[in-house]
SEDOSE-654768 format. One line per 8 residues: number of its first residue (from 1); their letters; for each residue x, y, z of C-alpha. Coordinates in pm, whole numbers, padded with zeros to 5 digits. Layout:
REM residues N
NUM = A = X Y Z ~ ...
//
This chain:
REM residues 492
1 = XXXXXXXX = 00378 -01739 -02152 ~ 00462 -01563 -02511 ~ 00660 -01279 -02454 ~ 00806 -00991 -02761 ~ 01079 -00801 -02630 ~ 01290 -00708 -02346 ~ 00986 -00833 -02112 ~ 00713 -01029 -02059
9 = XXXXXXXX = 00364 -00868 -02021 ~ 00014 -01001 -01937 ~ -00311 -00802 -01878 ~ -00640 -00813 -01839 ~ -00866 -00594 -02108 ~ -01158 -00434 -02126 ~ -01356 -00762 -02112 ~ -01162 -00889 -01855
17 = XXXXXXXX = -00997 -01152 -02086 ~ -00634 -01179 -02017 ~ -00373 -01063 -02348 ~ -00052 -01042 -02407 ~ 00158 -00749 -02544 ~ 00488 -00654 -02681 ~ 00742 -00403 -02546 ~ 00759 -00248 -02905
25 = XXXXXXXX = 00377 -00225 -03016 ~ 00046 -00176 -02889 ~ -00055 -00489 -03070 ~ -00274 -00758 -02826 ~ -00269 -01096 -02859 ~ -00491 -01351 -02689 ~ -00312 -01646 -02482 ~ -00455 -01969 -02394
33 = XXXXXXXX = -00657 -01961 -02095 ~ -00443 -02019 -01755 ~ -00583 -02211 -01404 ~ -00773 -01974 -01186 ~ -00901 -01740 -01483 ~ -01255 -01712 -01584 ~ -01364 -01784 -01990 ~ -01398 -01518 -02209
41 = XXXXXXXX = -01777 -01529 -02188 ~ -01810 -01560 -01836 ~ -01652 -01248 -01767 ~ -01884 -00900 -01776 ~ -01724 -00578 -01969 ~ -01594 -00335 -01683 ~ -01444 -00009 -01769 ~ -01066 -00032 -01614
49 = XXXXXXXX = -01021 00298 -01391 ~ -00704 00167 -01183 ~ -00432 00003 -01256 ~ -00218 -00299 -01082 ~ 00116 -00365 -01186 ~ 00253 -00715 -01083 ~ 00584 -00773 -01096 ~ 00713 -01104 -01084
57 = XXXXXXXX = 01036 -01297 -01110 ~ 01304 -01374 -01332 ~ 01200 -01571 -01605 ~ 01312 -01924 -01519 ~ 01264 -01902 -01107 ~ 01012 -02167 -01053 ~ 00999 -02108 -00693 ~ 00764 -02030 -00459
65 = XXXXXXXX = 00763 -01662 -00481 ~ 00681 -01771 -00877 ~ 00395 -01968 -00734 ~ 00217 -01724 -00536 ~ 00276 -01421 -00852 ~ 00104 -01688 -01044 ~ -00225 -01780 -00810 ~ -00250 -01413 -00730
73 = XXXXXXXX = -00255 -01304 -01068 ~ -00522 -01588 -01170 ~ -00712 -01488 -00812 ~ -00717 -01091 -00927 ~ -00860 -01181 -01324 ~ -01114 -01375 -01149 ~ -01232 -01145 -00929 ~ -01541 -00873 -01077
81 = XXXXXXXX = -01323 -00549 -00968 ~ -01241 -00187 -01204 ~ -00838 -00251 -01111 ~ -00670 -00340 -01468 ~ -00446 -00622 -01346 ~ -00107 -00606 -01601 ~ 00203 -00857 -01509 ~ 00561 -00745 -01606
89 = XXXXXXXX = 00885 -00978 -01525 ~ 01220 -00978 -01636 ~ 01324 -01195 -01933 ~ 01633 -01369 -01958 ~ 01827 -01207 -02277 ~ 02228 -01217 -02173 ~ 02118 -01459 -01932 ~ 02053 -01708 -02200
97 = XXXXXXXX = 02415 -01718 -02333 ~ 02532 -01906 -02010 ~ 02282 -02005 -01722 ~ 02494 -02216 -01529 ~ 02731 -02169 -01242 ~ 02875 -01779 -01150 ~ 02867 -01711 -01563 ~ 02509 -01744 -01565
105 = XXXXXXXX = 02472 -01597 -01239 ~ 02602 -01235 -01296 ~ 02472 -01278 -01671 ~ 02139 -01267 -01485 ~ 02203 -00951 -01308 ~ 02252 -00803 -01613 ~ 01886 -00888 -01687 ~ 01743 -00762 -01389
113 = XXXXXXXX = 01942 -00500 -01263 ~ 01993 -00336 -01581 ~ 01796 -00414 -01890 ~ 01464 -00492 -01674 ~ 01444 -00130 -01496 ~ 01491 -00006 -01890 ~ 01159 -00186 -01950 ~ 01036 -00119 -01645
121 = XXXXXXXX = 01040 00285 -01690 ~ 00921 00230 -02046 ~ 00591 00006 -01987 ~ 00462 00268 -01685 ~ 00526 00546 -01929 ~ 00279 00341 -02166 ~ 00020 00242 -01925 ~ -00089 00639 -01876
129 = XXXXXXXX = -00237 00653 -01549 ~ -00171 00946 -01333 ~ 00080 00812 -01085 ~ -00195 00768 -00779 ~ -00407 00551 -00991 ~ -00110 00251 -01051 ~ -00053 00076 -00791 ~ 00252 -00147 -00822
137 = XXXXXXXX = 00236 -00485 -00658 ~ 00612 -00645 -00591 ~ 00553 -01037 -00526 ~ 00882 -01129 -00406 ~ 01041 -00902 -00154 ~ 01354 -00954 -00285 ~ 01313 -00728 -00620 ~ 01260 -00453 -00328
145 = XXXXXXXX = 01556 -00343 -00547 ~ 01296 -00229 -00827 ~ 01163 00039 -00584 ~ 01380 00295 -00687 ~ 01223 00280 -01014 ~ 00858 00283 -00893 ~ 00906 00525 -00584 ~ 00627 00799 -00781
153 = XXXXXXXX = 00369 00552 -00745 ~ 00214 00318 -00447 ~ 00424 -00001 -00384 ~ 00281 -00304 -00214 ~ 00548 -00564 -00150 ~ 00515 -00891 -00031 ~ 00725 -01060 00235 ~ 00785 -01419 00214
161 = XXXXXXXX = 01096 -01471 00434 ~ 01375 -01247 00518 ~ 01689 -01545 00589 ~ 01894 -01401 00285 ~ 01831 -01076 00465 ~ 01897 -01163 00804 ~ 02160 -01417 00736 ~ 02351 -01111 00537
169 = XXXXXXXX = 02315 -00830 00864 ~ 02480 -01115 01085 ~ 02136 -01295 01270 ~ 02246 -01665 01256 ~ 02581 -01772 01379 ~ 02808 -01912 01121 ~ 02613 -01840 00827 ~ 02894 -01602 00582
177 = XXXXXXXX = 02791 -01418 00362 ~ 03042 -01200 00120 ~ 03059 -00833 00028 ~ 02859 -00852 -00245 ~ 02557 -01080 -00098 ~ 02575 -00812 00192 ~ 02549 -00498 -00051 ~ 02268 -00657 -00251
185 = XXXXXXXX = 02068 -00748 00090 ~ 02146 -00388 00230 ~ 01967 -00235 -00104 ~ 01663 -00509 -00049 ~ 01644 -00401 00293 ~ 01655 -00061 00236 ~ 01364 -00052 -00053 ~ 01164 -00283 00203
193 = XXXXXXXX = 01158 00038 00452 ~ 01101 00237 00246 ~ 00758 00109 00003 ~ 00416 00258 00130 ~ 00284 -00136 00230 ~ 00389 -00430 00347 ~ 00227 -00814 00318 ~ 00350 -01044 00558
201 = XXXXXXXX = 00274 -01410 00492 ~ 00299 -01526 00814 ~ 00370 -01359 01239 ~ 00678 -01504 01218 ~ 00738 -01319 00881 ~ 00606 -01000 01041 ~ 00776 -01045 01341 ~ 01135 -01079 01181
209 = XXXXXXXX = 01050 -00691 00957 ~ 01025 -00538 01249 ~ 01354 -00654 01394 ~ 01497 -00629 01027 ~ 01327 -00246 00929 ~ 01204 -00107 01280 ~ 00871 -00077 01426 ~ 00757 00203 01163
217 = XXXXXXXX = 00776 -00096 00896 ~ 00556 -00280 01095 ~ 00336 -00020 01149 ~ 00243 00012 00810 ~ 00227 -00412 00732 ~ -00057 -00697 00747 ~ -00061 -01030 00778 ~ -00193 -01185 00477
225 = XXXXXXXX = -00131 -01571 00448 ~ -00049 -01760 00095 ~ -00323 -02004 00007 ~ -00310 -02359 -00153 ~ -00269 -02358 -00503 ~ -00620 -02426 -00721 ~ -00388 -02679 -00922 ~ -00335 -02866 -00591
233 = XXXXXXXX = -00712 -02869 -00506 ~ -00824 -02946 -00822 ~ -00535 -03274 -00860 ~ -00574 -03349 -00505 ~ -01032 -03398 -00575 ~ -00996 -03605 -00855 ~ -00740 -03832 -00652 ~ -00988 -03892 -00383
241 = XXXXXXXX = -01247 -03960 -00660 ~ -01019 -04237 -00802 ~ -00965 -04077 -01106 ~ -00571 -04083 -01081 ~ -00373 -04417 -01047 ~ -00356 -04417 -00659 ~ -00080 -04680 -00605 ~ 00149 -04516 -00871
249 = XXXXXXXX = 00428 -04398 -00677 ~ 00452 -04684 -00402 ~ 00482 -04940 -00722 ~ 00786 -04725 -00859 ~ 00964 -04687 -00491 ~ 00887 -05029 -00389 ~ 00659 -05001 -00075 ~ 00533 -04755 00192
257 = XXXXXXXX = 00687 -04428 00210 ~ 00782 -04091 00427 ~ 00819 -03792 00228 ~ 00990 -03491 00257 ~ 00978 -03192 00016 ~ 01212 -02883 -00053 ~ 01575 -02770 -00087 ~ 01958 -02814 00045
265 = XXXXXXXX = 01944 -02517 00246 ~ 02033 -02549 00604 ~ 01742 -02379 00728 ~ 01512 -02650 00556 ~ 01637 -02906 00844 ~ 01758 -03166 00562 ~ 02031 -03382 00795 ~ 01772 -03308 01092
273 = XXXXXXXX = 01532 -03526 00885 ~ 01808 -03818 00837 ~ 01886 -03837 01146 ~ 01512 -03890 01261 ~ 01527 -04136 01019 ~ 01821 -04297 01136 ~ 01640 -04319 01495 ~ 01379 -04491 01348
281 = XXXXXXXX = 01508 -04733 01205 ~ 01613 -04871 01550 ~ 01290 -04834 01688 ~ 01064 -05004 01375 ~ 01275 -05318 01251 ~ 01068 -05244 00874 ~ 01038 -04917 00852 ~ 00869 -04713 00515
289 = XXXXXXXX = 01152 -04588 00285 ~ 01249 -04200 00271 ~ 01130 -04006 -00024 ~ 01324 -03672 -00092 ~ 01089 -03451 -00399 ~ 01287 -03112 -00477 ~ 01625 -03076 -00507 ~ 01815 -03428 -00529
297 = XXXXXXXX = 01919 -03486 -00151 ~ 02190 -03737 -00270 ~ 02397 -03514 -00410 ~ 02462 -03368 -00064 ~ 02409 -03653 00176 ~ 02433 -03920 -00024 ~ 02790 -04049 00010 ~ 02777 -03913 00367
305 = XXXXXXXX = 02496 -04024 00576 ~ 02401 -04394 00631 ~ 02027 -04377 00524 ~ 02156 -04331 00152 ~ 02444 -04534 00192 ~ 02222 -04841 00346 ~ 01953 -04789 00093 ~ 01683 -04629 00265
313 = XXXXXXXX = 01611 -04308 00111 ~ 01524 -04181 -00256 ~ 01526 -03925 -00458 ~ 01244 -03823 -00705 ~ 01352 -03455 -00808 ~ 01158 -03183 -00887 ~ 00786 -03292 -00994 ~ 00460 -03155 -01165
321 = XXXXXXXX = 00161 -03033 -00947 ~ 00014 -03341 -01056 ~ 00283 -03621 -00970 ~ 00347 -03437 -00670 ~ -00002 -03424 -00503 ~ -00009 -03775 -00621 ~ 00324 -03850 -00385 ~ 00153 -03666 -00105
329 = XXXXXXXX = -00145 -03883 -00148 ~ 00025 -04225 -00080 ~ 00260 -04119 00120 ~ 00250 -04198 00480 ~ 00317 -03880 00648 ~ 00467 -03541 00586 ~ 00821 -03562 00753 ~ 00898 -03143 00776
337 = XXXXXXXX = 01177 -03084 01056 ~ 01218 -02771 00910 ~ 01442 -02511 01131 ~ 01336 -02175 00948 ~ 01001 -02090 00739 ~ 00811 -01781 00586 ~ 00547 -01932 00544 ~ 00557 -02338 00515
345 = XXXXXXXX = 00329 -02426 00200 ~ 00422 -02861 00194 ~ 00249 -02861 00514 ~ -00081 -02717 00328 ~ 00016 -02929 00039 ~ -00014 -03247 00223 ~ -00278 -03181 00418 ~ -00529 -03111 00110
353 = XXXXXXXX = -00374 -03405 -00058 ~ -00419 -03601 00268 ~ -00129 -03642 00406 ~ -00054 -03644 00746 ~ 00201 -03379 00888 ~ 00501 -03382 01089 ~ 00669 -03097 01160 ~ 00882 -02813 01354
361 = XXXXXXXX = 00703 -02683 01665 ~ 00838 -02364 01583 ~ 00624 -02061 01421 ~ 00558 -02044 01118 ~ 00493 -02424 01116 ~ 00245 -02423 01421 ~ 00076 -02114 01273 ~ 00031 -02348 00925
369 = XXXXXXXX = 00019 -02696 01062 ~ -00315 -02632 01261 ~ -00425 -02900 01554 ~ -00447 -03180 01232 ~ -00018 -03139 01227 ~ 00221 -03371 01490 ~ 00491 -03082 01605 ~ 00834 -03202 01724
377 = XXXXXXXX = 01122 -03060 01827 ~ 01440 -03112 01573 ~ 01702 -03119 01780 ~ 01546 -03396 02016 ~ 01596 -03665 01766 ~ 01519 -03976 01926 ~ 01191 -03788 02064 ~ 01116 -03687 01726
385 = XXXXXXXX = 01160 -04048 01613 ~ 00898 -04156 01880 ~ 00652 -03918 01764 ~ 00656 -04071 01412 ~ 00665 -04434 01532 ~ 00324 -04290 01709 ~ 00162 -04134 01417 ~ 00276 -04463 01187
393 = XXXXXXXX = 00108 -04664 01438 ~ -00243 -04504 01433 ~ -00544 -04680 01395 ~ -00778 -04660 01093 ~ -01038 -04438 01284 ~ -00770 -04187 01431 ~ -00596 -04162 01126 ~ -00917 -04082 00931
401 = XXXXXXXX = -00990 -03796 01174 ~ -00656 -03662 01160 ~ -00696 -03650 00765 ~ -01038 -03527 00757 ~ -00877 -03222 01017 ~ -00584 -03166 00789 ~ -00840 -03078 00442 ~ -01051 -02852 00767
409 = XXXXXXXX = -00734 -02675 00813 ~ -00633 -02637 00394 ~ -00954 -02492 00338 ~ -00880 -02235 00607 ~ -00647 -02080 00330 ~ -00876 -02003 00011 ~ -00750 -01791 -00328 ~ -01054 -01586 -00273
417 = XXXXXXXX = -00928 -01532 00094 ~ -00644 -01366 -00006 ~ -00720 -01180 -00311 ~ -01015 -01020 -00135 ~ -00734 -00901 00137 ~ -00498 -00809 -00136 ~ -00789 -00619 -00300 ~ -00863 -00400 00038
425 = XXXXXXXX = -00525 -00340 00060 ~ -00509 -00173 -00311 ~ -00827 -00003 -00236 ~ -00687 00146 00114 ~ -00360 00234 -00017 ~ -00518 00410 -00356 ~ -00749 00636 -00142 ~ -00489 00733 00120
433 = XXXXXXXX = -00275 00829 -00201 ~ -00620 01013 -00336 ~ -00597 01190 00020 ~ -00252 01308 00074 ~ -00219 01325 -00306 ~ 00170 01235 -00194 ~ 00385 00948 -00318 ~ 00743 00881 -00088
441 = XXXXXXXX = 00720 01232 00004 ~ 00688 01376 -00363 ~ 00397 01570 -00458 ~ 00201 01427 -00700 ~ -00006 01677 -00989 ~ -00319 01626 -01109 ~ -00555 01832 -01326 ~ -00763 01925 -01001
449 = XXXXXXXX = -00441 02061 -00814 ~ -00273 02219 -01113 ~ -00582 02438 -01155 ~ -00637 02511 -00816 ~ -00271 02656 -00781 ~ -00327 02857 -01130 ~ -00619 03017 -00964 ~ -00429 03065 -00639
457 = XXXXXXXX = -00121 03251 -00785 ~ -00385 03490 -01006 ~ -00535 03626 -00669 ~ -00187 03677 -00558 ~ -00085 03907 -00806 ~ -00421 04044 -00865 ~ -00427 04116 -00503 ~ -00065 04241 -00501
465 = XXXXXXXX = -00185 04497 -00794 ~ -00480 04613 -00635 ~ -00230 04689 -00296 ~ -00017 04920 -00542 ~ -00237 05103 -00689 ~ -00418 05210 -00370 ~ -00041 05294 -00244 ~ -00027 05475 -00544
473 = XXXXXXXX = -00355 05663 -00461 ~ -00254 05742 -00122 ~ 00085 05900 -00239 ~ -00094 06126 -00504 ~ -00380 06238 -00239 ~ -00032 06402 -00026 ~ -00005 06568 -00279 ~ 00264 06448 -00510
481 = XXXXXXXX = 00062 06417 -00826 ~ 00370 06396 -01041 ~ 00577 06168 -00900 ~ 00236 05928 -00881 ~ 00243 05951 -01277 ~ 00600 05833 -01289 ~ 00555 05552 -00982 ~ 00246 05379 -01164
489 = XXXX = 00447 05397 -01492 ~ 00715 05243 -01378 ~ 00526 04996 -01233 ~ 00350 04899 -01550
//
């Protein structure tokens, strides 16, 4: 994405084609065409009333919070709606002099937490919309933080997990976090109870607001599930048309394969996977090799755990949408012991490239996973290691049905799904704003109200004048003429 300035900035114009503009000039200028967006002449000229501003992440977060900013923008440009859909993230400026380690880490802040809100205040100003007609869209709940900037218009904010939140107001034993990981949580939290809406991506999402920000968050929340990424679909069709190079990645490993996808953290159940592993092995005397894609597992367990040591397990790194659906696609199974999940997307991954799925029997997993996933429990390991001997073991015809169920269960969660939910929520949320006319408690003016009150305060003092003057009347009919004379002069 080009960006001029202190920010990046994408919108959708009068024709619905997406552009690009600068923080310093009005000046448009057209982008190539991104995955989920219609053509320029497929799209019909609508006359923008309402406004949506996303805001996304730091420029160079390639997470999933990223992901979903990404598909929902593409979902909302694609949709025939009057909401003007604009997209404003922070750009890295100081954080480009160092990005690495605790340098580049408070360099950062200095982006978002005080050159971004700068930008922030400045591109609302431009957009011109009375407050009630922007609605601004926060994709990952933690820039909650941005709130305080936004609190005169609507604010949807989506939830994807709350660990860093809970993990900071003491939920999970043994998990520190310092004084200033605490403070930043506490304003997250804070800017969370306080927005007018809430998306949860998953129950389990929902369910930890409420214990995080009280029922009265909850209250005023919805469920809205992520979706698999068109990019995925789209790779994962022209696999199972034979289009791609099918036996790719088990040429470059060396065989069969498990796979498991994601990070380092604890919660993503990365030693819980070894050891399952390591119970395998001594109940399948070949077993397929172990394929970390994400961040590089040996760098943690490598020198540690025997798996790595023996030379069972791999590391492939961080992959395109392309390379990974393709791993997905040959790989075995989906081995996912994860212990903590907002939402759980390499479960949907797999199962549209068709890949089988093991994973957590805990929620959000079981609320993902479907009847197509195997569910487990992580801390029974040798259990665990049964279940995947099982699944490994499957015949031809059971495995086919299980893959067949696993795409059933993917297509459960469509783009068009969710940005038709995201659309009623902007719709409900601008015309309970119409309504109450009140932002956070602030009042906002219009034209409508400002004239209305003008009106209002004229019959007050008209009617005030018309009280003194009969006063005045009265007083003069007793029979005090003169002082009447002086009384209605001095109240002219």
């Amino acid at each position: 994405m080009k960006t001029v300035g202190i920010f990046p900035m994408s919108r959708a114009g009068e024709d619905g084609s997406r552009y690009m503009a600068s923080a310093s000039a009005d000046r448009f200028v057209r982008p190539r065409v991104e995955v989920g967006t219609r053509s320029e002449c497929e799209r019909p000229r609508i006359n923008k009333k309402r406004t949506v501003v996303l805001i996304g992440n730091y420029e160079g977060e390639k997470g999933s919070m990223d992901r979903f900013r990404r598909i929902l923008e593409g979902g909302l440009s694609w949709e025939e709606s009057d909401w003007e859909i604009i997209t404003i993230r922070p750009r890295k400026i100081i954080g480009a002099i160092n990005d690495r380690g605790k340098v580049g880490k408070w360099l950062s802040y200095v982006d978002k937490y005080l050159l971004f809100p700068l930008a922030l205040k400045r591109i609302l100003k431009r957009i011109g919309r009375r407050p009630e007609e922007t609605i601004c869209h926060i994709c990952d709940h933690s820039n909650a933080v941005y709130y305080w900037i936004l609190r005169r218009r609507p604010v949807v904010v989506t939830v994807h997990d709350l660990i860093a939140v809970k993990s900071a107001m003491g939920f999970f034993d043994g998990k520190r976090v310092g004084w200033k990981g605490r403070l930043l949580q506490r304003v997250i939290a804070s800017g969370l109870r306080r927005c007018e809406f809430r998306a949860c991506v998953s129950e389990s999402t929902a369910l930890d607001l409420e214990e995080v920000c009280g029922q009265s968050a909850r209250l005023r929340s919805r469920v809205i599930p992520l979706c698999v990424d068109p990019a995925v679909w789209e790779v994962a069709e022209e696999t199972r048309a034979g289009r791609d190079d099918t036996e790719r990645w088990r040429r470059e490993i060396g065989g069969r394969y498990i796979v498991h996808v994601g990070a380092n953290v604890w919660y993503k159940g990365r030693d819980r996977c070894l050891d399952i592993y390591q119970a395998l092995r001594g109940l399948v005397p070949d077993p397929p090799l172990l394929v970390f894609a994400g961040e590089r597992a040996g760098e943690v367990y490598g020198f540690r755990h025997p798996v790595f040591r023996d030379g069972w397990a791999r590391d492939v790194g961080w992959l395109s949408d392309r390379d990974l659906c393709l791993l997905y696609h040959e790989a075995e199974l989906l081995l996912f012991p994860s212990l903590y999940e907002g939402f759980g997307w390499p479960i949907l991954e797999a199962q549209a490239c068709g890949c089988r799925v093991v994973t957590t029997d805990r929620p959000p997993m079981t609320e993902i996973g479907g009847e197509a996933a195997v569910y487990i429990n992580p801390d029974d390991v040798k259990g665990s290691a049964r279940k995947v001997v099982a699944l490994l073991n499957e015949d031809e015809t059971s495995k086919r049905k299980r893959i067949l169920a696993g795409l059933a269960n993917a297509r459960r969660f469509s783009v068009s799904r969710m940005v038709a939910e995201y659309l009623g929520v902007y719709e409900e949320l601008w015309m309970s704003m119409r309504e109450k006319n009140t932002v956070g408690g602030r009042k906002v003016e219009n034209v409508e109200n400002m004239c209305a009150k003008a009106m209002l305060w004229l019959l007050r003092k008209k009617t005030a004048w018309e009280r003194l003057r009969e006063l005045a009347h009265e007083y003069s009919c007793a029979g005090h003429g003169d002082s009447t004379d002086g009384m209605m002069g001095s109240s002219r």
